[in-house]
py3Dmol code that shows the C-alpha trace and the ligand (Angstrom):
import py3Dmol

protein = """\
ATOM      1  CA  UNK A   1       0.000   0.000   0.000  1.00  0.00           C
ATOM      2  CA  UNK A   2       1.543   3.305  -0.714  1.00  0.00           C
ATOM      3  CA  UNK A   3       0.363   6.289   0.529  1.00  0.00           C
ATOM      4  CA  UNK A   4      -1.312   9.235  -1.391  1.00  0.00           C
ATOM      5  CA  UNK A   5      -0.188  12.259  -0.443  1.00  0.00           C
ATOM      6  CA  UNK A   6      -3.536  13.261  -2.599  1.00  0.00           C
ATOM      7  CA  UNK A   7      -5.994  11.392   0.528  1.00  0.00           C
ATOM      8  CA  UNK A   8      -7.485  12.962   2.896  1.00  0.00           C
ATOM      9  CA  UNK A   9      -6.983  11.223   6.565  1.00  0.00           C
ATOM     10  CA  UNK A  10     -10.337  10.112   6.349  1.00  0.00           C
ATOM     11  CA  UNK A  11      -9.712   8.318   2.866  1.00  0.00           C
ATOM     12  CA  UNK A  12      -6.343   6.598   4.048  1.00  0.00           C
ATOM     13  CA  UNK A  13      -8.640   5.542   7.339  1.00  0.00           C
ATOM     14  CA  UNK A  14     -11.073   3.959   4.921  1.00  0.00           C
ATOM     15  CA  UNK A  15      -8.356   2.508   2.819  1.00  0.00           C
ATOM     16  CA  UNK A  16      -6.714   1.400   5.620  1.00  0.00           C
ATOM     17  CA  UNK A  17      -9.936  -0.666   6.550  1.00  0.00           C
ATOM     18  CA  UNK A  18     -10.478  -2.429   3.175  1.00  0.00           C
ATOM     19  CA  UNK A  19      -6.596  -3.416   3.238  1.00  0.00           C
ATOM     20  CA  UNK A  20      -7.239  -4.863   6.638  1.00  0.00           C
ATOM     21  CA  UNK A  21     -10.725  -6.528   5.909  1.00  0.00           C
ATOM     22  CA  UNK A  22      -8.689  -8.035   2.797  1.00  0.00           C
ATOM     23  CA  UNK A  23      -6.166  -9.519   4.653  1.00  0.00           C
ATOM     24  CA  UNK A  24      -8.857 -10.881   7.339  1.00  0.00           C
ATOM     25  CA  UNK A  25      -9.975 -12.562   4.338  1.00  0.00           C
ATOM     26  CA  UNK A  26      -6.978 -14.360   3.100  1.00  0.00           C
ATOM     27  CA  UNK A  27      -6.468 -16.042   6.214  1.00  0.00           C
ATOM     28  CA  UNK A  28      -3.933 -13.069   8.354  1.00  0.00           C
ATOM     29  CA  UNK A  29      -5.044 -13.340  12.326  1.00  0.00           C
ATOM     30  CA  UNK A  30      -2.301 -10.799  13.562  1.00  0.00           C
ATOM     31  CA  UNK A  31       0.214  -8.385  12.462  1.00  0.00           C
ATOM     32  CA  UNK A  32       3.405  -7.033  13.739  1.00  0.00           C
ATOM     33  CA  UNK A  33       3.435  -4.061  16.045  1.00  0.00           C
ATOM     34  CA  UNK A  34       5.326  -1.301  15.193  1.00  0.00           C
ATOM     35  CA  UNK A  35       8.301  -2.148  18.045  1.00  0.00           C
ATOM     36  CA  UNK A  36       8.663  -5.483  16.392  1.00  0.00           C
ATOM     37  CA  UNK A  37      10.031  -4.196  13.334  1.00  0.00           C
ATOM     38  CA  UNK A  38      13.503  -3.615  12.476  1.00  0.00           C
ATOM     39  CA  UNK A  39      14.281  -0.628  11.329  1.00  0.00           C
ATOM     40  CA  UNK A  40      15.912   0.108   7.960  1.00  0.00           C
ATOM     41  CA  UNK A  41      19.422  -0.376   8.135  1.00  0.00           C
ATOM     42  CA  UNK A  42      20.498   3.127   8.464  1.00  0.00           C
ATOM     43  CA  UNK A  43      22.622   4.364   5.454  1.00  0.00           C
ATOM     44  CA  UNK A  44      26.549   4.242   6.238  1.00  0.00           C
ATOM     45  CA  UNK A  45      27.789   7.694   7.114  1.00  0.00           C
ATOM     46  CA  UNK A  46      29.632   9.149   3.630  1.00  0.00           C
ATOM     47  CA  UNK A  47      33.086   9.755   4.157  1.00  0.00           C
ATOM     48  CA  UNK A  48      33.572  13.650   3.858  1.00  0.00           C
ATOM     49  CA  UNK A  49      35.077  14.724   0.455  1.00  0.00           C
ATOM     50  CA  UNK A  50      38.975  14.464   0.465  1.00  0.00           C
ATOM     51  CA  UNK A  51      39.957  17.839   0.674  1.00  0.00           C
ATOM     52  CA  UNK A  52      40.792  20.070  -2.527  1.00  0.00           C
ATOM     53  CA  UNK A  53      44.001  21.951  -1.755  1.00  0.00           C
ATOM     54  CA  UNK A  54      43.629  25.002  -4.563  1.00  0.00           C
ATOM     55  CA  UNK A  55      46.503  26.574  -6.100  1.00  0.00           C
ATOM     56  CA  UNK A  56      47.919  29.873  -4.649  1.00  0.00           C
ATOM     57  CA  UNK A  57      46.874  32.264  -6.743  1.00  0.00           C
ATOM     58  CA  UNK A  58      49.565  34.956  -6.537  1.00  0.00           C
ATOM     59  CA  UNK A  59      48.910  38.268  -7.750  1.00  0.00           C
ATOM     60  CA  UNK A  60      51.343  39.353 -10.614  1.00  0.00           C
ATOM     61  CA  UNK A  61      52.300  42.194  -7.617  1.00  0.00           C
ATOM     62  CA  UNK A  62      53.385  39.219  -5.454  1.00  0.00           C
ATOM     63  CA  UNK A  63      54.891  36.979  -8.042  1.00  0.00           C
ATOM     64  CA  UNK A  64      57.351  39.370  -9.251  1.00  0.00           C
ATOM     65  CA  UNK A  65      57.409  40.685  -5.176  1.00  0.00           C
ATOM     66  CA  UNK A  66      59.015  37.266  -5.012  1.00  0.00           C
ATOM     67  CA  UNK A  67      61.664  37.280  -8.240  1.00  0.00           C
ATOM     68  CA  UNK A  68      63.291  40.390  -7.190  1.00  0.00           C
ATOM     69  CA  UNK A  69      63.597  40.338  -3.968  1.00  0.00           C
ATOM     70  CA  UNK A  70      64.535  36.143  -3.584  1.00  0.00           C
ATOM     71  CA  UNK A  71      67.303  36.423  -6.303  1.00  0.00           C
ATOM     72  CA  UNK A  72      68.305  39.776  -6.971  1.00  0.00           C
ATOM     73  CA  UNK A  73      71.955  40.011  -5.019  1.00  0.00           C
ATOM     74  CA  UNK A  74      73.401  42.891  -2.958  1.00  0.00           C
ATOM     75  CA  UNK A  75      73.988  45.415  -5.493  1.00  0.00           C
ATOM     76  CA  UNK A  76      77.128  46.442  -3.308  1.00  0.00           C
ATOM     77  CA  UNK A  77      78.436  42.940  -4.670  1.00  0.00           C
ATOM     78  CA  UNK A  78      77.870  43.836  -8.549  1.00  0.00           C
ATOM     79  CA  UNK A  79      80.373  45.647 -11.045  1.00  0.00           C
ATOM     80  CA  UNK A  80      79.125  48.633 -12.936  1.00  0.00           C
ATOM     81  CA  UNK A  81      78.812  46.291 -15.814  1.00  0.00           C
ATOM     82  CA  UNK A  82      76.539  43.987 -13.979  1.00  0.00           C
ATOM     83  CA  UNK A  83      74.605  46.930 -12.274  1.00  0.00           C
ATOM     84  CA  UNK A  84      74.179  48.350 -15.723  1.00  0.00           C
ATOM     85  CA  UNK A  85      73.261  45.048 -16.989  1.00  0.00           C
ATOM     86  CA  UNK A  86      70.810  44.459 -14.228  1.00  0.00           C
ATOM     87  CA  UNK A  87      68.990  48.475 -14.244  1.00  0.00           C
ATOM     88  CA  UNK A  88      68.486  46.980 -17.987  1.00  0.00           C
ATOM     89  CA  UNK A  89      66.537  43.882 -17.173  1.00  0.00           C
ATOM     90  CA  UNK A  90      64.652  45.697 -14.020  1.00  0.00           C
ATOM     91  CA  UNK A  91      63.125  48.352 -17.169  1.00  0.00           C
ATOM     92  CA  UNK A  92      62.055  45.192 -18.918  1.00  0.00           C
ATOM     93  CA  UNK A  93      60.466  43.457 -16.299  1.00  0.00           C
ATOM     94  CA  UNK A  94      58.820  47.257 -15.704  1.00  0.00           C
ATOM     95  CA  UNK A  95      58.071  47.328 -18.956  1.00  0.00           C
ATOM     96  CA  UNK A  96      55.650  44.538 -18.293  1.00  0.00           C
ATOM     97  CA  UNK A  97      54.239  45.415 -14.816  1.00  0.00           C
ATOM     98  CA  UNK A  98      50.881  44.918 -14.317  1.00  0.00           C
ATOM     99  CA  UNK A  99      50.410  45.471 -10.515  1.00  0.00           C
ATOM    100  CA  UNK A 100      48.315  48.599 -10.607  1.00  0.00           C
ATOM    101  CA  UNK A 101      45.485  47.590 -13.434  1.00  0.00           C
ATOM    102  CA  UNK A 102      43.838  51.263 -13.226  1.00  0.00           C
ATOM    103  CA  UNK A 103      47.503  52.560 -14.741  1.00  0.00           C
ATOM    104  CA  UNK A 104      48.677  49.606 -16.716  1.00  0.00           C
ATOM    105  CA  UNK A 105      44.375  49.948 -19.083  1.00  0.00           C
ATOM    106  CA  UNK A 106      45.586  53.523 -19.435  1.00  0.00           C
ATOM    107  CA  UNK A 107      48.987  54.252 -19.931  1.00  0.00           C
ATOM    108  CA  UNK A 108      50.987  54.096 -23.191  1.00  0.00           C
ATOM    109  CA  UNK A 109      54.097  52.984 -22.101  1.00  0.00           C
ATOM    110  CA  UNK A 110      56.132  52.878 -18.590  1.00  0.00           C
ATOM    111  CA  UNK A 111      58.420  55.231 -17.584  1.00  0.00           C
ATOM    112  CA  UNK A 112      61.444  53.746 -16.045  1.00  0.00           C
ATOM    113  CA  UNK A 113      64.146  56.329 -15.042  1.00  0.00           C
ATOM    114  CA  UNK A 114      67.303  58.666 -16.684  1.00  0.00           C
ATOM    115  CA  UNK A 115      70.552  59.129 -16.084  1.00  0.00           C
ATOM    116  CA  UNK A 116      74.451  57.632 -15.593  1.00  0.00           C
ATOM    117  CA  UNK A 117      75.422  55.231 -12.820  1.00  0.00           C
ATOM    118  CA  UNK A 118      76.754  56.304  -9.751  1.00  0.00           C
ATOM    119  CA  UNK A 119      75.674  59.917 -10.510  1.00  0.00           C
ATOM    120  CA  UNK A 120      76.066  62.619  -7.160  1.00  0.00           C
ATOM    121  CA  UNK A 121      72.292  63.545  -7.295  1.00  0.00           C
ATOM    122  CA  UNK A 122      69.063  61.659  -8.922  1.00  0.00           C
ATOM    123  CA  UNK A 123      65.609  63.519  -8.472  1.00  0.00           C
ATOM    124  CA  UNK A 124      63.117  61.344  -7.565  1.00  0.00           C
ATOM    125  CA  UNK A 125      59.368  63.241  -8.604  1.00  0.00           C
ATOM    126  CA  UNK A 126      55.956  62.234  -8.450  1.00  0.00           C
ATOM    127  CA  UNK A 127      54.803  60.043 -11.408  1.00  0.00           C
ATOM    128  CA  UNK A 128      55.068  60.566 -15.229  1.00  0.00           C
ATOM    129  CA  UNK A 129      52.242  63.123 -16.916  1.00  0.00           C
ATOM    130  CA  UNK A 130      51.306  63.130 -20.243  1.00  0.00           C
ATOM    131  CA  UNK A 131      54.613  64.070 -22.230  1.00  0.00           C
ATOM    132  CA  UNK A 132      56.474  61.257 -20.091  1.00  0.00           C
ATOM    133  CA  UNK A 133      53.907  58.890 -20.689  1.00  0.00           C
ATOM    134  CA  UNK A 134      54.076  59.603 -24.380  1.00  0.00           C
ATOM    135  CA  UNK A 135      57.664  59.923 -24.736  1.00  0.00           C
ATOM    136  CA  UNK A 136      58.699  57.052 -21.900  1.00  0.00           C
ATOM    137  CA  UNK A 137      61.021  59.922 -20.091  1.00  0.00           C
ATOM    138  CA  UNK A 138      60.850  61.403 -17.017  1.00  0.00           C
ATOM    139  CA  UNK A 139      60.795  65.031 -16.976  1.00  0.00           C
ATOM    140  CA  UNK A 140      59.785  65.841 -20.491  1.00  0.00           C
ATOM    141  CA  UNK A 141      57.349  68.256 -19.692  1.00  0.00           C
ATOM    142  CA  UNK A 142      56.800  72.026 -18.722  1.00  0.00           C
ATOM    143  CA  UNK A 143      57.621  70.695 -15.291  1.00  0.00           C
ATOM    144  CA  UNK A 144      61.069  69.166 -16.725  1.00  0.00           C
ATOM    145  CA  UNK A 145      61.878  71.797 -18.543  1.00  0.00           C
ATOM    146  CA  UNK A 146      61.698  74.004 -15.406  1.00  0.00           C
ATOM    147  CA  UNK A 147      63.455  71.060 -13.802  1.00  0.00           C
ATOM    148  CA  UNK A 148      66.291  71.034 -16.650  1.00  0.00           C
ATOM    149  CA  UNK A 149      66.796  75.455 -15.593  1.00  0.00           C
ATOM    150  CA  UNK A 150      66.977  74.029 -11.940  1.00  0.00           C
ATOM    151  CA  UNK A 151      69.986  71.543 -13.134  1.00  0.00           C
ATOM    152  CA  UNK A 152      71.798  74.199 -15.246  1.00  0.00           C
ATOM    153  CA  UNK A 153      71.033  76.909 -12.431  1.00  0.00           C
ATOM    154  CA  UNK A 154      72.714  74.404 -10.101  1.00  0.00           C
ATOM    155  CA  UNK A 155      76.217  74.080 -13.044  1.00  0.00           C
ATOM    156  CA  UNK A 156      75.128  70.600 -13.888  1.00  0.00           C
ATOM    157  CA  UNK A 157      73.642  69.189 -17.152  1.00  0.00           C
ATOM    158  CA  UNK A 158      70.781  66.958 -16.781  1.00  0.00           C
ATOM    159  CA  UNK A 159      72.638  64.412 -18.138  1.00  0.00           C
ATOM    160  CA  UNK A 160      75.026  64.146 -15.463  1.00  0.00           C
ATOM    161  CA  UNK A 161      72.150  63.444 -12.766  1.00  0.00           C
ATOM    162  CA  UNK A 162      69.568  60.386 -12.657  1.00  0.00           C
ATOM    163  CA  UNK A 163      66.012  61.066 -12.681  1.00  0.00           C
ATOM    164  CA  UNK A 164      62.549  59.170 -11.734  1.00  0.00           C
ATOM    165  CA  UNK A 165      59.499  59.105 -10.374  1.00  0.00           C
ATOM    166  CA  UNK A 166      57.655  57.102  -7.427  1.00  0.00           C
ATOM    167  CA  UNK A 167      55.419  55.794  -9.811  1.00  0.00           C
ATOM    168  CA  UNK A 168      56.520  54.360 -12.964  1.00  0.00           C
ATOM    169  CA  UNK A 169      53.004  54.729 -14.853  1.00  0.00           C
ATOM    170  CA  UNK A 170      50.577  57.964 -15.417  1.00  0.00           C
ATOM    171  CA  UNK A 171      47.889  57.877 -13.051  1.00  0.00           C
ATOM    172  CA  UNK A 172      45.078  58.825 -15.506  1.00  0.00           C
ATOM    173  CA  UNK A 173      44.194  62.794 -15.453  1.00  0.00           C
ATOM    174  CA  UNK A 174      47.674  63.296 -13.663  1.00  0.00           C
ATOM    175  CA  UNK A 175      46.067  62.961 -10.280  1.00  0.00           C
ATOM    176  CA  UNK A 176      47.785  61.978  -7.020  1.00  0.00           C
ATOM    177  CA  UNK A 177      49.324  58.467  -6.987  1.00  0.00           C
ATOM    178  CA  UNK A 178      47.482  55.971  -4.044  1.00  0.00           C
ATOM    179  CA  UNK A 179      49.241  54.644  -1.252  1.00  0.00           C
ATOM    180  CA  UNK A 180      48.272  51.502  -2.784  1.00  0.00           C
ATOM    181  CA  UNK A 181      50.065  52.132  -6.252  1.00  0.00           C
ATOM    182  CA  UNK A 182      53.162  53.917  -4.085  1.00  0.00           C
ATOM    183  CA  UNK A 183      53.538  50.769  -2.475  1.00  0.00           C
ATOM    184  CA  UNK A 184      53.424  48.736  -5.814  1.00  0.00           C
ATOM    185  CA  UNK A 185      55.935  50.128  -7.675  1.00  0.00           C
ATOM    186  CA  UNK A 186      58.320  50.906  -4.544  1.00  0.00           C
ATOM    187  CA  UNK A 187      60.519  47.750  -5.102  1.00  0.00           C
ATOM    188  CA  UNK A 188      61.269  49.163  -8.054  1.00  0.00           C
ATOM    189  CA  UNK A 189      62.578  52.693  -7.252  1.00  0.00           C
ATOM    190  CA  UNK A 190      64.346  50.944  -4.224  1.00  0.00           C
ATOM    191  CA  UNK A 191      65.829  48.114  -6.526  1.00  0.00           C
ATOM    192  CA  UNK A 192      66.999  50.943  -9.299  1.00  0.00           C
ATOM    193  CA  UNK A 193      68.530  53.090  -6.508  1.00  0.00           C
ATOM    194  CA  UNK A 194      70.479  50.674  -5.407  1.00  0.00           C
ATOM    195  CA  UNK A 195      72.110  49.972  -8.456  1.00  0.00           C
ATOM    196  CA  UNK A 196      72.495  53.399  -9.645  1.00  0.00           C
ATOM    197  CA  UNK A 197      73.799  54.536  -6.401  1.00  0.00           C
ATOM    198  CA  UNK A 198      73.644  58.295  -6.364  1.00  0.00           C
ATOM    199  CA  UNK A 199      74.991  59.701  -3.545  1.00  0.00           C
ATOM    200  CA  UNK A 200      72.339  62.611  -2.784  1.00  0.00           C
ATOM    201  CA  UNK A 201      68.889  62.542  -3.543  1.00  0.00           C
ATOM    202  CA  UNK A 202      66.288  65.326  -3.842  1.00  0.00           C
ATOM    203  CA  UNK A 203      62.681  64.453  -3.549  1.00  0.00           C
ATOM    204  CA  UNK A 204      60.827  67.037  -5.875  1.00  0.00           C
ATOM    205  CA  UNK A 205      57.077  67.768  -4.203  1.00  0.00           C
ATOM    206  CA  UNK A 206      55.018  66.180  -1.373  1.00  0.00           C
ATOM    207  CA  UNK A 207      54.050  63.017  -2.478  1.00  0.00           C
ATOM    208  CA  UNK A 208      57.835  61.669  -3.780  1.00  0.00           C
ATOM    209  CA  UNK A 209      59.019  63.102  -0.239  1.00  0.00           C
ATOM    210  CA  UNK A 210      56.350  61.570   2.138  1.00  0.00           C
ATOM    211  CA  UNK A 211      56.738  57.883  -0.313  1.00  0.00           C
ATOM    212  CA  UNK A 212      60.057  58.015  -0.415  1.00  0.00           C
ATOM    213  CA  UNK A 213      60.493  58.485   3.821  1.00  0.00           C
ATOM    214  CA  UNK A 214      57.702  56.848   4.829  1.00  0.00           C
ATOM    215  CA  UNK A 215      56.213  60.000   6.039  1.00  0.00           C
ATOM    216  CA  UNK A 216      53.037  62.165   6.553  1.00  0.00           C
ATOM    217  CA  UNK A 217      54.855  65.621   6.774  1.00  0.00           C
ATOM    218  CA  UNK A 218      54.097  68.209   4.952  1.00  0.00           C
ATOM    219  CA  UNK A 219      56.519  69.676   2.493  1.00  0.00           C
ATOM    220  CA  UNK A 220      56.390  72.712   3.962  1.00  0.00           C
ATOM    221  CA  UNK A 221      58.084  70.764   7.033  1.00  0.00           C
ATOM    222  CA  UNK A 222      60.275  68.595   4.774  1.00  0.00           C
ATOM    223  CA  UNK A 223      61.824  70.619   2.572  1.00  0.00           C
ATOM    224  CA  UNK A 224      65.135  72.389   3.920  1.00  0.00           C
ATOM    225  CA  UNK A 225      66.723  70.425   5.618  1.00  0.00           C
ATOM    226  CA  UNK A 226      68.649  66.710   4.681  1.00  0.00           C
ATOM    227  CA  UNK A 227      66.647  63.597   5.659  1.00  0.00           C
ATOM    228  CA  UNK A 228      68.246  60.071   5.350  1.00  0.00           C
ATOM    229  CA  UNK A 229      67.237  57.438   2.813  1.00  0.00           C
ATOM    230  CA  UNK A 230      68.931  54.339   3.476  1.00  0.00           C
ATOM    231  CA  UNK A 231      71.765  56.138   3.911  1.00  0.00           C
ATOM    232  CA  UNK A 232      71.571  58.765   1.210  1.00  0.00           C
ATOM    233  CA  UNK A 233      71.483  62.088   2.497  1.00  0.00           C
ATOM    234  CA  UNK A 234      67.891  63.602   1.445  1.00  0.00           C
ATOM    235  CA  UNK A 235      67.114  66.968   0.457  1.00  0.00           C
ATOM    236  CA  UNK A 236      63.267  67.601  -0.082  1.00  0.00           C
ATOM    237  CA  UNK A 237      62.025  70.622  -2.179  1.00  0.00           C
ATOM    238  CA  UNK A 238      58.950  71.818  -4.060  1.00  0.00           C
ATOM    239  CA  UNK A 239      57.883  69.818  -7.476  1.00  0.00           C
ATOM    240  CA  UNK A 240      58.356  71.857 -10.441  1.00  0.00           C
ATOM    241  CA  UNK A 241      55.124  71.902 -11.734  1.00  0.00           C
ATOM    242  CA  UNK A 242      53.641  73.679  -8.328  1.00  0.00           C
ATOM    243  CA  UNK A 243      56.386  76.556  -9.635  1.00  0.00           C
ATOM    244  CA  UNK A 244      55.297  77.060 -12.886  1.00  0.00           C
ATOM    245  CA  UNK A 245      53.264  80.496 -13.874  1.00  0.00           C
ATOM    246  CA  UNK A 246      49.377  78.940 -13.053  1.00  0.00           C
ATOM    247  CA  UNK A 247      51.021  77.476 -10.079  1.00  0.00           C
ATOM    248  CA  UNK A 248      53.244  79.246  -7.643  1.00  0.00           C
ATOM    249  CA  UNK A 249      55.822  81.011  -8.801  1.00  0.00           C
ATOM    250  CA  UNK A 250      57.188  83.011  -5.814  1.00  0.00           C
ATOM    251  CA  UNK A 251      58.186  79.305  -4.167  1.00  0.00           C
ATOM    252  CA  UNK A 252      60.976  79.395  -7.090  1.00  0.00           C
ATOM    253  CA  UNK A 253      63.321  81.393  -4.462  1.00  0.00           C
ATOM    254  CA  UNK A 254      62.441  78.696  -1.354  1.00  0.00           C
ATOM    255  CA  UNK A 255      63.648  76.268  -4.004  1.00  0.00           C
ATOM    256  CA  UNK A 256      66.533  77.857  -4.959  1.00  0.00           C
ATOM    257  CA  UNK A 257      67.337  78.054  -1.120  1.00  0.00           C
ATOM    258  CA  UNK A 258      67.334  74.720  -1.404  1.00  0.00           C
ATOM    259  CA  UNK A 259      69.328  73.752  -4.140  1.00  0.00           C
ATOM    260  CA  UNK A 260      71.782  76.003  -2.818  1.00  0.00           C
ATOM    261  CA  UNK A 261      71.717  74.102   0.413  1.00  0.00           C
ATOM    262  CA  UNK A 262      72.166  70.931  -1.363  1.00  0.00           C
ATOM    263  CA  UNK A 263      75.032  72.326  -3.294  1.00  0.00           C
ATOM    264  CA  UNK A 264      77.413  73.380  -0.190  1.00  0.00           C
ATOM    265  CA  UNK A 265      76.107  69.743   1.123  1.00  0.00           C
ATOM    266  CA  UNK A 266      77.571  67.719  -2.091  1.00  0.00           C
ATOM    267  CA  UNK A 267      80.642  70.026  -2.234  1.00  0.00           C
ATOM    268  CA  UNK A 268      79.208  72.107  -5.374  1.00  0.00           C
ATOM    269  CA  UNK A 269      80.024  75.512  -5.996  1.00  0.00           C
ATOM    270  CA  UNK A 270      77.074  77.739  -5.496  1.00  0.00           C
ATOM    271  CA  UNK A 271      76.574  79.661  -8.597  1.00  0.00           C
ATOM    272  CA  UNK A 272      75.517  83.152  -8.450  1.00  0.00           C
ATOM    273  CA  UNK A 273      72.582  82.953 -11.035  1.00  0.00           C
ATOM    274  CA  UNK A 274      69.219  82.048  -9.548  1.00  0.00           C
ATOM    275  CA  UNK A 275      66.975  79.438 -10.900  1.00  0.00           C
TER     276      UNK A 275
END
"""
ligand_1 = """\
8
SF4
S 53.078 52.096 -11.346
Fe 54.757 50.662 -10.974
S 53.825 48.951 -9.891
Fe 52.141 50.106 -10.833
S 51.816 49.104 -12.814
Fe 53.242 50.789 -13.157
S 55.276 49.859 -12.986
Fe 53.811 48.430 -12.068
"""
view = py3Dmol.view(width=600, height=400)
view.addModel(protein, "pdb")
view.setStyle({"model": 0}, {"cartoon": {"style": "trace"}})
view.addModel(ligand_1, "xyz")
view.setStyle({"model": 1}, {"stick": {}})
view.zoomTo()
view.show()
């Protein structure tokens, strides 16, 4: 007899009867009380699932993490050759960085860094802007241009110094780099200062200042005076584009204070000619 979810209790009760009066019929005196049956053997417990150990996923930002910093060597222990050699292969592995995916859909190219090993001074700025990004140069600009009259103002030629930037892309719309992207692409200024080894640096503007110490300060408060870098004495000043004519122009002389600072500090003459 199988039940019909369809009955109502009062059509099961008369089923019921006519299954009974049926078996009356065929001879059955008794049946089995409920506590006389055996229940169904009860199913065996399935073993839980053997468990799935998934694959690391590393992010491209912590698989290259990994290949510089497990393999590259002290760059103390390199020749210039190698260290040349090496700066080389860092720009191509740049080249291909895809850590920050906001800057990697919109820039053209990346913008590594300028300049001759083992120079006195690098600049380190912000992030490339449009000209850089199109040109794959730091400091190609109306900013570098000021920046190249800052060099020469100094006696140096902008090819004697090395130059880059915090970030190695163009945030889109030239706004601020995140502490996010900062924190990408550090490794890489970090890996490229060691091997070009310049013994001064000059942080141009707030945000290569506060990245590059690890710092909140304004650069009102950093600028002035020489702050340490791993060892590399640290001069922070104004970026050039807050100098230019829609900027502020008057800071030109606090950045020439500056540079002249900088200059007694590396053992430069101080030329007489401002900016
Ligand atoms: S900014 Fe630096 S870390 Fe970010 S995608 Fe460009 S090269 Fe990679």
């Amino acid at each position: 007899m199988k039940n019909d979810p369809n009955k109502t209790p009062e059509e099961l009760a008369r089923v019921l009867e006519g299954h009974l009066d049926s078996l009356r019929a065929s001879g059955v005196s008794w049946l089995p009380q409920q506590t006389d049956l055996q229940p169904p053997p009860r199913p065996e417990p399935s073993a839980p699932p053997p468990a799935v150990s998934l694959p690391v996923v590393q992010t491209p930002a912590a698989q290259q993490a990994g290949l510089l910093f497990d393999t590259a060597p002290p760059a103390d222990a390199l020749t210039p050759e190698q260290r040349r050699v090496e700066l080389a292969e860092l720009a191509q592995r740049v080249a291909q960085c895809v850590r920050c995916r906001s800057l990697v859909v919109s820039r053209t190219q990346t913008v590594f860094g300028v300049g001759p090993l083992d120079p006195l001074l690098c600049f380190v700025g912000e992030a490339p802007g449009a000209e850089e990004d199109a040109l794959g140069e730091p400091f190609v600009g109306a900013a570098g241009q000021l920046l190249n009259r800052i060099i020469a103002a100094c006696g140096m030629k902008r090819e004697e110094v090395f130059i880059c930037n915090i970030l190695r892309c163009r945030p889109p719309g030239n706004r601020t780099p995140t502490p996010e992207e900062a924190s990408n692409c550090r490794e890489y200024l970090e890996r490229t200062l060691e091997l070009v080894r310049p013994r001064f640096l000059c942080a141009l503007g707030a945000c290569a200042a506060q990245n590059l110490l690890g710092t909140t300060l304004s650069i009102g408060k950093l600028r002035g005076r020489f702050l340490d870098f791993k060892g590399i004495p640290v001069l922070c000043t104004y970026h050039p584009a807050y100098l230019l004519p829609t900027r502020s122009p008057e800071k030109k002389k606090e950045v020439w204070e500056d540079m002249k600072r900088l200059l007694i500090r590396m053992g430069r003459p101080v030329p007489q000619a401002k900016q």
